[in-house]
MARFITI-187053 format. One record per residue: residue number from 1; x negated, y negated, z negated of N, C-alpha, C in turn. Coordinates in steps of 0.05 Angstrom, whole numbers, plus 5000, padded with zeros to 4 digits. Layout:
BEGIN
MILO  seq  neast  nnorth   nup  caeast  canorth  caup  ceast  cnorth   cup
MILO  NUM      X       Y     Z       X        Y     Z      X       Y     Z
...
END
This chain:
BEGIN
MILO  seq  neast  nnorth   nup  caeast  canorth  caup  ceast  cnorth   cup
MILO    1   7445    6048  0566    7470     6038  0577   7493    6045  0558
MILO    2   7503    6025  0554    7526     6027  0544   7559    6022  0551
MILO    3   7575    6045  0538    7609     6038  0551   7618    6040  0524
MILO    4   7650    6017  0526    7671     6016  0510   7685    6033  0516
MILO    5   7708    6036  0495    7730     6047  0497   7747    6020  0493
MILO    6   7771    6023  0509    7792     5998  0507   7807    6007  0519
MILO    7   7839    5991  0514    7857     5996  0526   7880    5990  0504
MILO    8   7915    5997  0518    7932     5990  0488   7930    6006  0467
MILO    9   7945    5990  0446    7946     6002  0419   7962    6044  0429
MILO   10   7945    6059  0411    7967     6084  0412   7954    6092  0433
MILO   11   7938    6090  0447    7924     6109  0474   7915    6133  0464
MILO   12   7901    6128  0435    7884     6151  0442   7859    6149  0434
MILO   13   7850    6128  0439    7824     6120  0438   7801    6124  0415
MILO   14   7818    6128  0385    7801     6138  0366   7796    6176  0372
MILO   15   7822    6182  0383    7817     6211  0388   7798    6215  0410
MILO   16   7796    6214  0425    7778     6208  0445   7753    6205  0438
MILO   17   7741    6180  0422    7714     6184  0410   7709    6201  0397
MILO   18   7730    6221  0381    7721     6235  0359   7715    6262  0369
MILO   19   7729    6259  0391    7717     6290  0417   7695    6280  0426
MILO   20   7677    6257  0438    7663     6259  0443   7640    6252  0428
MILO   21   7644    6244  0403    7624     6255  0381   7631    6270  0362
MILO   22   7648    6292  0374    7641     6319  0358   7657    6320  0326
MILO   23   7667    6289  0324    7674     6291  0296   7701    6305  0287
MILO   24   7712    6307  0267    7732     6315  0248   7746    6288  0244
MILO   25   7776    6288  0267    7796     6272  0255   7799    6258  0229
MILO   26   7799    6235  0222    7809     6231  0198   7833    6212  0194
MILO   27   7837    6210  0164    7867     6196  0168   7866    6166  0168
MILO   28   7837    6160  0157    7840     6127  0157   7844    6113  0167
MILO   29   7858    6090  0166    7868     6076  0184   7859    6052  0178
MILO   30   7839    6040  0162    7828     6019  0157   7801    6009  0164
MILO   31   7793    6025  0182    7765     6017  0197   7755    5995  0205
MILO   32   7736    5979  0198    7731     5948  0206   7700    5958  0227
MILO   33   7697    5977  0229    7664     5983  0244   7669    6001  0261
MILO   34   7650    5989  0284    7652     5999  0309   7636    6024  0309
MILO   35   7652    6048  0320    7633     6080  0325   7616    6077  0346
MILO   36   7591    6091  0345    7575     6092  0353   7564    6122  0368
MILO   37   7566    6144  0389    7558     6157  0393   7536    6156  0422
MILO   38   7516    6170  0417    7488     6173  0446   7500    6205  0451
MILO   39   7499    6208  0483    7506     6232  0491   7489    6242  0515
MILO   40   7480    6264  0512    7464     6271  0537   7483    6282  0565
MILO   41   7476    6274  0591    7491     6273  0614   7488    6298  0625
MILO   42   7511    6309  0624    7515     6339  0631   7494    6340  0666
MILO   43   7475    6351  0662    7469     6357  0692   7454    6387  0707
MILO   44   7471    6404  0713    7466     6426  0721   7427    6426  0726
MILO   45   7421    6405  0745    7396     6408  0762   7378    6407  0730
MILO   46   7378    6395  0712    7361     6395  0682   7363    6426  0684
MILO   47   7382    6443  0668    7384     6463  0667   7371    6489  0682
MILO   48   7371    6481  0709    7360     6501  0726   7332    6501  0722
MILO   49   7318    6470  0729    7295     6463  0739   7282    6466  0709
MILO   50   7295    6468  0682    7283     6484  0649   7285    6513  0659
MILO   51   7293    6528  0666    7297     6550  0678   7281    6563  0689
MILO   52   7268    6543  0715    7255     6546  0733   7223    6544  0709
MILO   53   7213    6519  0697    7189     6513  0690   7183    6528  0661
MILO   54   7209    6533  0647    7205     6544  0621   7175    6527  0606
MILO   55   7200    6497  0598    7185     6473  0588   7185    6483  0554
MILO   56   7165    6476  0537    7168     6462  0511   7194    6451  0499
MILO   57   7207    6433  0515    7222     6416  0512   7243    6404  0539
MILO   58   7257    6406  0537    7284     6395  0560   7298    6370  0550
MILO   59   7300    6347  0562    7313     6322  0556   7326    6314  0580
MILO   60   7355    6323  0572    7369     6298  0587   7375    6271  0586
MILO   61   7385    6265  0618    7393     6234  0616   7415    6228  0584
MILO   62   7412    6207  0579    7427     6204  0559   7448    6176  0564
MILO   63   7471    6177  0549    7490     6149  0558   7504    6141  0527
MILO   64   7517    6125  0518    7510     6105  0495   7559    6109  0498
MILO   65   7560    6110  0480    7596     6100  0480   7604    6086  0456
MILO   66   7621    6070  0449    7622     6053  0429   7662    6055  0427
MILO   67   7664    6060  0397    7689     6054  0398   7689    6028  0377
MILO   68   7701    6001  0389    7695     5980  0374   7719    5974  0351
MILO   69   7714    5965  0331    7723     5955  0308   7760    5940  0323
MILO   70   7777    5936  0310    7804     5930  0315   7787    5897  0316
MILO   71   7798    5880  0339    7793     5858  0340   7807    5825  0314
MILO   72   7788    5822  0300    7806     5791  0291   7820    5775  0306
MILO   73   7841    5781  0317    7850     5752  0328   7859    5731  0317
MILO   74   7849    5712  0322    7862     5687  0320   7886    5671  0335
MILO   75   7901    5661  0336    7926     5655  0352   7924    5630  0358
MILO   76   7897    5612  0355    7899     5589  0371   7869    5599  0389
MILO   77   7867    5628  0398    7849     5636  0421   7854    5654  0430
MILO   78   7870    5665  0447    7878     5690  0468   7853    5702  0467
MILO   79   7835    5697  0476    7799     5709  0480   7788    5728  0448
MILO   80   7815    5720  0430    7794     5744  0407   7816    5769  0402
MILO   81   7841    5767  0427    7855     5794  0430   7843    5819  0422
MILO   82   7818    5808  0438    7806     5838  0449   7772    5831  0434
MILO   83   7774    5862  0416    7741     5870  0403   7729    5861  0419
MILO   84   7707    5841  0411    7685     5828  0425   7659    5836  0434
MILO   85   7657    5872  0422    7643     5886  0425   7647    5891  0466
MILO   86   7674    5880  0470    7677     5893  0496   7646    5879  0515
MILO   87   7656    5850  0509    7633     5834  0525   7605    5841  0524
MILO   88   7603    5849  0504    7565     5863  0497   7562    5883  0516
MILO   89   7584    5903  0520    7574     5922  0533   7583    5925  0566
MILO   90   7564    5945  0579    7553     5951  0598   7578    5960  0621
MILO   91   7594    5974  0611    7621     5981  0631   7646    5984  0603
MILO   92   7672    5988  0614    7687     5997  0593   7704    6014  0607
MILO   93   7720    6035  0586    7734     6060  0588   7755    6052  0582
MILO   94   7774    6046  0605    7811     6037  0593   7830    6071  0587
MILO   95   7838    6073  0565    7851     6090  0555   7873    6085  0558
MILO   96   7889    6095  0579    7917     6098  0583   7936    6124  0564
MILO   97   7956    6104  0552    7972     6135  0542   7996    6144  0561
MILO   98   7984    6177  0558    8010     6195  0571   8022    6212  0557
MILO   99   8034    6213  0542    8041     6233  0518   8058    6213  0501
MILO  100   8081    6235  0497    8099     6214  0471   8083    6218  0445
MILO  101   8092    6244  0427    8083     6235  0399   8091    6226  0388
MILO  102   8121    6212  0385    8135     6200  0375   8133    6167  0380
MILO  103   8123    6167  0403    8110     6136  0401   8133    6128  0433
MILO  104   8151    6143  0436    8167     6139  0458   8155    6149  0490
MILO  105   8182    6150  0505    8163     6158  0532   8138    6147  0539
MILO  106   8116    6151  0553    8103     6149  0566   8103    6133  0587
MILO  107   8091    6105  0589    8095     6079  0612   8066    6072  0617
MILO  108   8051    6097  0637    8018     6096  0643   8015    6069  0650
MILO  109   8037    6072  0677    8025     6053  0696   8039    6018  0694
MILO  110   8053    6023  0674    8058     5985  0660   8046    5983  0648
MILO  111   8024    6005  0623    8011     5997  0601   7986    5981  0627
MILO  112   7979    6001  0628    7952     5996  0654   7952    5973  0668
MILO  113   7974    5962  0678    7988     5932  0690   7980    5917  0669
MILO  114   8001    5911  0650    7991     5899  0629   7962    5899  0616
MILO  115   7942    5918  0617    7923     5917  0602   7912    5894  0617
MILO  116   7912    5907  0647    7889     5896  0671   7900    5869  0669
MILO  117   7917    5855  0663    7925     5830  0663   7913    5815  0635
MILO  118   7914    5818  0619    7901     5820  0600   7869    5815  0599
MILO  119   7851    5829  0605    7828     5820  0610   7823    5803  0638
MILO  120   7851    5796  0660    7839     5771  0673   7840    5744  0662
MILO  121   7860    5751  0645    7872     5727  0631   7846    5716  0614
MILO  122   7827    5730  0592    7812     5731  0573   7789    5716  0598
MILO  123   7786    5727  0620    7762     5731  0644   7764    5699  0651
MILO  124   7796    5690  0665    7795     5660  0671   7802    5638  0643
MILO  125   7804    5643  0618    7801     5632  0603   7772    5624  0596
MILO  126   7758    5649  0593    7725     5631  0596   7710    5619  0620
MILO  127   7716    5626  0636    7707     5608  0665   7725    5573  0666
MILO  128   7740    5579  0664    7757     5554  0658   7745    5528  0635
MILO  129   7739    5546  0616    7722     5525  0587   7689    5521  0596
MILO  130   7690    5544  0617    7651     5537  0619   7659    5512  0644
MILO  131   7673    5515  0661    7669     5492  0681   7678    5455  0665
MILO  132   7695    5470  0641    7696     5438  0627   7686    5431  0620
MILO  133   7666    5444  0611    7632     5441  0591   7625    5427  0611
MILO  134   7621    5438  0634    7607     5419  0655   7607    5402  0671
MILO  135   7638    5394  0669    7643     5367  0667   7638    5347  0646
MILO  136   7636    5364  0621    7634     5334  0601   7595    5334  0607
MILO  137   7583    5356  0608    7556     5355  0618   7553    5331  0628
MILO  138   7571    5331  0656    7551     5316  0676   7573    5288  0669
MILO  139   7593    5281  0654    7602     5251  0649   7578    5241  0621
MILO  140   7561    5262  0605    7533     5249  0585   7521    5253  0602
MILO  141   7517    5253  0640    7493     5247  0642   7481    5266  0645
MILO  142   7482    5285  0638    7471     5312  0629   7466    5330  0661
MILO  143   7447    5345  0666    7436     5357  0690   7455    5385  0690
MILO  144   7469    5388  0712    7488     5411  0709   7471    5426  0729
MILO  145   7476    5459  0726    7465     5482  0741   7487    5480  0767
MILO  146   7482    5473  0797    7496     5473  0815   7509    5501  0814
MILO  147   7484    5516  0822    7483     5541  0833   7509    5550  0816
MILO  148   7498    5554  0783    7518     5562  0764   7546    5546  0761
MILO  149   7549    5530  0772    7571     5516  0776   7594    5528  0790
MILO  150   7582    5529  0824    7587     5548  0846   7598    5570  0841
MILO  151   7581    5584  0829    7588     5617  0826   7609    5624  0805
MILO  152   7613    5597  0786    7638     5596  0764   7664    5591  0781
MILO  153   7658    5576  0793    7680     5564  0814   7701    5590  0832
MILO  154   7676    5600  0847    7678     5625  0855   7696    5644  0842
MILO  155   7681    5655  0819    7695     5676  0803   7729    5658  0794
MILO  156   7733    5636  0795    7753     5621  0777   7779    5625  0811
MILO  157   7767    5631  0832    7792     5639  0851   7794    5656  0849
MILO  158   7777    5676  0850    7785     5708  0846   7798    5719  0822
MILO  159   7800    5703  0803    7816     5712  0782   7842    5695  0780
MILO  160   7841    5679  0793    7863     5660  0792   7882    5678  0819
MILO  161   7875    5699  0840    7889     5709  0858   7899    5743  0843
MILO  162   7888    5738  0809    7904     5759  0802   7879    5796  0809
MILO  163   7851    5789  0824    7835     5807  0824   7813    5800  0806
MILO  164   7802    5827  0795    7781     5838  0783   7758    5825  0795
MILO  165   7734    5811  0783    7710     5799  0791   7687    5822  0800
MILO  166   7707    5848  0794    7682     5869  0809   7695    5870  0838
MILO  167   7715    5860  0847    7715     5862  0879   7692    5842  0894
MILO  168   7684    5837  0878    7656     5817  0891   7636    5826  0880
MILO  169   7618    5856  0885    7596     5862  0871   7573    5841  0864
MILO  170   7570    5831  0890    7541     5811  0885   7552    5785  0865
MILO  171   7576    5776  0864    7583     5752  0841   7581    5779  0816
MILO  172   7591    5795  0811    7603     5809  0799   7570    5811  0771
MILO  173   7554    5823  0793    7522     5829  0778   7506    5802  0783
MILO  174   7522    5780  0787    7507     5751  0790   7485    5748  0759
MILO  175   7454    5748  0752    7441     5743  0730   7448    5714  0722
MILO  176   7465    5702  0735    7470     5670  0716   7502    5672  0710
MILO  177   7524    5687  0711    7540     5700  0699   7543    5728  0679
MILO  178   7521    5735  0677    7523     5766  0667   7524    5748  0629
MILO  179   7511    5731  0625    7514     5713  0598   7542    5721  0585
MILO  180   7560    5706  0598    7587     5703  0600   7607    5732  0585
MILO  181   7593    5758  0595    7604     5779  0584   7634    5785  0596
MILO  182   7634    5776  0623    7660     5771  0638   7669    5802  0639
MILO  183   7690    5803  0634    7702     5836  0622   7714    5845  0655
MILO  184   7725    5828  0670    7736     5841  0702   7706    5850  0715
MILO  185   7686    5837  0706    7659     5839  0729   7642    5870  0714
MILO  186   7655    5886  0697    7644     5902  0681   7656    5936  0700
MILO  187   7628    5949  0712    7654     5978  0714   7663    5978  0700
MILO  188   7683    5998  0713    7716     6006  0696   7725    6039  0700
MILO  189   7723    6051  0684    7730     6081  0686   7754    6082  0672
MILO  190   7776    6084  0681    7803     6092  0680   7806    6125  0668
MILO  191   7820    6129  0641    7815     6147  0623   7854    6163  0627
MILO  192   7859    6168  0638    7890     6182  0633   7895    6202  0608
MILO  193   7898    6197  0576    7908     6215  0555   7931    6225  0559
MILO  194   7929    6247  0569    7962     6269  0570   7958    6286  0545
MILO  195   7982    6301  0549    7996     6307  0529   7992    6338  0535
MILO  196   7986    6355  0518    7967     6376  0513   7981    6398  0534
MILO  197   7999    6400  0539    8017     6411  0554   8015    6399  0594
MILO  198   8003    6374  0594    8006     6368  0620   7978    6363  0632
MILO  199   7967    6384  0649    7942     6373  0658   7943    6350  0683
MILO  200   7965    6349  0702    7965     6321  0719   7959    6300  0712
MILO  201   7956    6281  0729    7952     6253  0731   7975    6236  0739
MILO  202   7975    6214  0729    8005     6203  0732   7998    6181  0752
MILO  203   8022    6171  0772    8011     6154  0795   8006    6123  0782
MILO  204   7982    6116  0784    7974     6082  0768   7972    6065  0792
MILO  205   7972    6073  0820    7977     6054  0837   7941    6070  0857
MILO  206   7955    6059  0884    7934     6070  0903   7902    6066  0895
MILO  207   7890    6048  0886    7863     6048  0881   7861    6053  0862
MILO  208   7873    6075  0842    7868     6081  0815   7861    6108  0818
MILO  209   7836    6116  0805    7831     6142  0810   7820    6158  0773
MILO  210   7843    6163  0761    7831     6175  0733   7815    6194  0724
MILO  211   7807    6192  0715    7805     6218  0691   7822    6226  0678
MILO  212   7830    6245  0675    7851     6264  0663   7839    6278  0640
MILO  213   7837    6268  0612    7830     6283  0596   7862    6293  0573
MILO  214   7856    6311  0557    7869     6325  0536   7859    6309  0519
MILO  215   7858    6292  0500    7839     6280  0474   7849    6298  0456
MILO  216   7871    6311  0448    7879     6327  0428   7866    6349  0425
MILO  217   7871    6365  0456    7853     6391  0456   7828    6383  0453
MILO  218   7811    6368  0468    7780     6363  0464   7773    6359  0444
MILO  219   7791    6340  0421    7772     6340  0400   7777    6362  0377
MILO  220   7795    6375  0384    7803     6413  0374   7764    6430  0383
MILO  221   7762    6420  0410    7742     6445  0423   7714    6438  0408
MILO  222   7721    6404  0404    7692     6390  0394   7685    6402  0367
MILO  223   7702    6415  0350    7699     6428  0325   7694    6448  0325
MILO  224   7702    6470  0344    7683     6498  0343   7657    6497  0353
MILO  225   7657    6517  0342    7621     6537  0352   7619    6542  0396
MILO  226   7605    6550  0390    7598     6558  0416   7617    6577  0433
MILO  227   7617    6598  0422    7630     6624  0423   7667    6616  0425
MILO  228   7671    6602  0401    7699     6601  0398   7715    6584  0421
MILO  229   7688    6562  0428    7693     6539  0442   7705    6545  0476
MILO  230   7678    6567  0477    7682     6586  0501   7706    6603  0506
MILO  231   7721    6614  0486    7747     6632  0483   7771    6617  0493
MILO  232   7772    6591  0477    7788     6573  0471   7794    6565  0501
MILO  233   7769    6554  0516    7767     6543  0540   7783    6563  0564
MILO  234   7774    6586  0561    7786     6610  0569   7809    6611  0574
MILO  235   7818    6617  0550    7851     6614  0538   7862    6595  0556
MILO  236   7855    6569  0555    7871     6546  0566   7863    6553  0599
MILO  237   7842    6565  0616    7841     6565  0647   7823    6536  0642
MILO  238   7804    6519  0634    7790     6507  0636   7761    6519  0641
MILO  239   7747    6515  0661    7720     6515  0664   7699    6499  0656
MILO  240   7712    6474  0654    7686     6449  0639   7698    6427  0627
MILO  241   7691    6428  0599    7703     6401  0590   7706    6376  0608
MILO  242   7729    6365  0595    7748     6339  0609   7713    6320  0603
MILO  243   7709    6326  0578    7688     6294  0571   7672    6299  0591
MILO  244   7658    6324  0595    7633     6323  0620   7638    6309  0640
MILO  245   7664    6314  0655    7666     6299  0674   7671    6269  0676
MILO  246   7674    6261  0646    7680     6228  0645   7655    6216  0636
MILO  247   7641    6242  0626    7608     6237  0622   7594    6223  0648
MILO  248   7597    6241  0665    7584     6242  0699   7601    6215  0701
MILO  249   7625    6213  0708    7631     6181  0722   7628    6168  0700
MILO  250   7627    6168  0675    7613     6144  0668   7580    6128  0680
MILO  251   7572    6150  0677    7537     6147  0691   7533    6144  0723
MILO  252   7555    6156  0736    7565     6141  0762   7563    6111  0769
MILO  253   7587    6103  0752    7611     6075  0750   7586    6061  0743
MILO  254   7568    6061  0731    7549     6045  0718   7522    6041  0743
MILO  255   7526    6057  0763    7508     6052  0781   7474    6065  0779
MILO  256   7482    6088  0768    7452     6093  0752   7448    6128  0768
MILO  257   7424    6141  0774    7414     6172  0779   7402    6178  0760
MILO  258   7393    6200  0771    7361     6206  0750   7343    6214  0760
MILO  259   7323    6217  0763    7302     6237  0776   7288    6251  0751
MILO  260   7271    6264  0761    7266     6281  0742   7232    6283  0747
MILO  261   7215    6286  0719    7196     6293  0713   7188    6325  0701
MILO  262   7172    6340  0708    7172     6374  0708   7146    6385  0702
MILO  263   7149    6401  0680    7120     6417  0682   7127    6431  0652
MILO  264   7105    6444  0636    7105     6467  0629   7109    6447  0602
MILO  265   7100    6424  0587    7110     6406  0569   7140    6409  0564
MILO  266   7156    6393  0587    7176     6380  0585   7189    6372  0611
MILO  267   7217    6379  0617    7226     6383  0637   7251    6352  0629
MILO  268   7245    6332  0638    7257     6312  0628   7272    6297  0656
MILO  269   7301    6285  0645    7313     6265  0670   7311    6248  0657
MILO  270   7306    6225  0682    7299     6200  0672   7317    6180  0695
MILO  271   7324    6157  0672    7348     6140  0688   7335    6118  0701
MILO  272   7352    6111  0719    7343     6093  0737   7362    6065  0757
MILO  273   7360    6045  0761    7392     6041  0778   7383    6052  0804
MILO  274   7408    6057  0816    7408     6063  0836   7405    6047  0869
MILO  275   7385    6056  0882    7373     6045  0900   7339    6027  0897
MILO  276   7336    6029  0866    7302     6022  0858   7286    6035  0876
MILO  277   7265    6016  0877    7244     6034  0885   7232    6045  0865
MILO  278   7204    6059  0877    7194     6083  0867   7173    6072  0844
MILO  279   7167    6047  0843    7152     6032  0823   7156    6022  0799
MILO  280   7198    6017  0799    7208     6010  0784   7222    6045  0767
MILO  281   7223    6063  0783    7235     6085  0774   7195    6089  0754
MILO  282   7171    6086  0761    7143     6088  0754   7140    6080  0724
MILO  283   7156    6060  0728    7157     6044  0691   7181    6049  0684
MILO  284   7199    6065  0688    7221     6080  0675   7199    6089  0650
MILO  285   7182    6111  0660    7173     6130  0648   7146    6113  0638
MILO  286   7134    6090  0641    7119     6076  0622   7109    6063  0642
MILO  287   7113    6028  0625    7105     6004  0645   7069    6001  0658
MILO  288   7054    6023  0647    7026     6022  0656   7030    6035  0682
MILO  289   7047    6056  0685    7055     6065  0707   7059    6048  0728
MILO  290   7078    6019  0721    7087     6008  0749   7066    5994  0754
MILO  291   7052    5974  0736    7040     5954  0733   7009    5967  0753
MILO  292   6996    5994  0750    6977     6003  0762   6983    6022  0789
MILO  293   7015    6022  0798    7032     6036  0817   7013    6041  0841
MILO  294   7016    6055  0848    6994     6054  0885   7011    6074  0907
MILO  295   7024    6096  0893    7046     6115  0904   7052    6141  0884
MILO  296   7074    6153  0895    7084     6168  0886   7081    6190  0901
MILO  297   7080    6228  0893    7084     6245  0898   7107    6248  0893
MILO  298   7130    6250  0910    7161     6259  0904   7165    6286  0933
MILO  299   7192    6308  0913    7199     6322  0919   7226    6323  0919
MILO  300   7242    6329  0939    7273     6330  0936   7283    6350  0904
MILO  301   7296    6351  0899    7313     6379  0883   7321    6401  0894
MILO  302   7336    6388  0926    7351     6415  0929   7328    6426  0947
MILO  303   7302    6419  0961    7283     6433  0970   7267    6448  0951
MILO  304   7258    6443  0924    7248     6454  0911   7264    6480  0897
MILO  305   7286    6476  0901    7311     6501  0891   7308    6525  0916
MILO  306   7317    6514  0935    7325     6526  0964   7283    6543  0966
MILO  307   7258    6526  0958    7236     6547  0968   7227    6556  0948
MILO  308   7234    6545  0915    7237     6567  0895   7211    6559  0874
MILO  309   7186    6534  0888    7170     6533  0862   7156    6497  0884
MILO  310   7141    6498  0864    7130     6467  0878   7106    6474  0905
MILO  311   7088    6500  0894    7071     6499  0926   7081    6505  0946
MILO  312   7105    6522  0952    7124     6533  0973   7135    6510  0979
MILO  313   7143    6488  0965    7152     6458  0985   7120    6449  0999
MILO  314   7108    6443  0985    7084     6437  0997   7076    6453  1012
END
C-alpha cells in the first residue's frame, strides 16, 4: 500500500519525507524524481508477542510513502497541476503549513480550502471528459458500460455539490471507477506542519481531524542514533514520534489490520483489509493456503497476553 505526500507549495512536504526516511536535508532544489520510502508500522503487540516467543526473526507490517516529482503542467490542462503520481496511489497525505519561515503568516485553514478545492476540480474535470467519451461512444454506435455510465454520473453530483467522492464509500471503492485514479475517492490523512515551537493544532473546520507533526524537529531526531534520539525526545517532553503516529493512521485511513503469525522462526504481522475473511487473510501469507482453506486456528491478542502463552488460552 501506498501514500502520497501533497498539498501547497512551502508545506513542508520534502521535510517531512526526509524524517520519514531518515535522510539528511539537502539543498537541491532541482529534483525531477519521485522519493521513495517502505516503512515498518509501529506496533507495540509485534514487540511483545517477539518478546513473548523469542523468534529468529520479527517482521512488521510494512506501508510504502512516495514523495512525487514537482508536476509538468501544462496550461491548456488544469488536470497536470498536480504530480500524477497522486492518481497511482493508494491514499494521499495533504501537508498543511503552520509555521512562517519567512514565507509569511501561517493561513492552515485557506491553504487546506484551497487545496481541497483543487483536487475536486482535477476530480470533476475527468468525470466530465469520461461521460463525453461516452457520448461520442454511443453517437459511433459504439456499446457504452450503463452501469459505468451511472456510477460516473453519480460521482459527477457529488462533486459538482462541492464534496469529496469518499463521502460515498461504496461509489468511492466502486472496481469500475478505481481506473480513473479519482483523487477525492482516495483516503486522506490531513498532516498539520507547525513550527518547532508550537505543538497545537490549528482549527481546519469541524470534520478535520490532523496530525500534528514538527517536520523540522523530526527530521533533526531522524539523524541521530538511538541514545541521542532518546535524550533529544526527552528534552522536548515527547514520548513517541509525531511519524509513528501518522504511521498508524496512515494504515488506519487505508482500511487495513494485521494479524499475526508466531512461533520460534518468526514472529511476523501480516496485512490484510479490514473485515476479510479468514481465507483471504490464508493467502495473505501464501495463495496455496486460500486455494486448499478448510479453517483456521485463531487466537485473540489480548487473550493470549492477559493468560501469558498459547496452551493457557487453550
Amino acid at each position: 500500500m501506498k501514500l502520497a505526500l501533497c498539498g501547497p507549495a512551502g508545506a513542508g512536504k520534502t521535510t517531512l519525507f526526509a524524517a520519514l526516511a531518515g535522510r539528511k536535508l539537502t539543498a537541491d532544489k532541482g529534483r525531477d524524481q519521485a522519493g521513495t520510502v517502505i516503512l515498518p508500522v509501529p506496533d507495540q503487540r509485534v514487540d511483545k508477542l517477539s518478546a513473548m516467543f523469542h523468534p529468529k526473526k520479527t517482521t512488521h507490517a510494512q506501508i510504502t510513502y512516495l514523495d512525487p516529482a514537482p508536476a509538468q503542467a501544462k496550461p491548456e490542462d488544469p488536470t497536470t497541476k498536480l504530480p500524477a503520481e497522486l492518481r497511482q496511489c493508494d491514499g494521499l497525505i495533504e501537508v498543511v503549513r503552520n509555521f512562517d519561515a519567512g514565507l509569511g503568516a501561517p493561513r492552515a485553514a485557506a491553504d487546506h480550502q484551497a487545496f481541497s478545492e483543487e483536487l475536486l476540480l482535477n476530480d470533476l474535470i475527468t468525470v466530465e471528459r469520461r461521460l463525453e467519451r461516452m457520448v461520442q461512444e454511443r453517437q459511433r454506435g459504439r456499446k457504452v458500460d450503463a452501469e459505468e455510465q451511472a456510477l460516473v454520473e453519480r460521482a459527477k453530483v457529488i462533486l459538482e455539490e462541492n464534496r469529496p467522492l469518499r463521502v460515498d464509500p461504496e461509489l468511492a471503492g466502486h472496481p469500475k471507477l478505481r481506473g480513473f485514479g479519482l483523487l477525492t475517492a482516495k483516503p486522506l490523512i490531513l498532516v498539520v506542519n507547525n513550527a518547532e515551537d508550537d505543538p497545537d493544532a490549528p482549527d481546519l473546520g469541524p470534520e478535520a481531524s490532523p496530525v500534528v507533526v514538527r517536520a523540522a524537529i523530526e527530521a533533526e531526531l531522524a539523524e541521530l542514533g538511538d541514545e541521542e534520539r532518546a535524550e533529544f525526545m526527552a528534552d522536548l517532553g515527547l514520548t513517541e514520534s509525531a511519524l509513528d503516529r501518522l504511521i498508524r493512521a496512515s494504515y488506519a485511513a487505508l482500511g487495513l489490520l494485521s494479524f499475526f503469525t508466531v512461533g520460534e522462526d518468526e514472529v511476523r504481522a501480516w496485512t490484510v483489509r479490514r473485515g476479510a475473511p479468514a481465507d483471504e487473510a490464508a493467502g495473505v501469507i501464501h495463495s496455496d493456503l486460500q486455494r486448499g482453506f478448510i479453517r483456521a486456528e485463531v487466537m485473540r491478542y489480548d487473550d493470549l497476553i492477559a493468560q501469558g502463552s498459547e496452551a493457557a488460552v487453550k
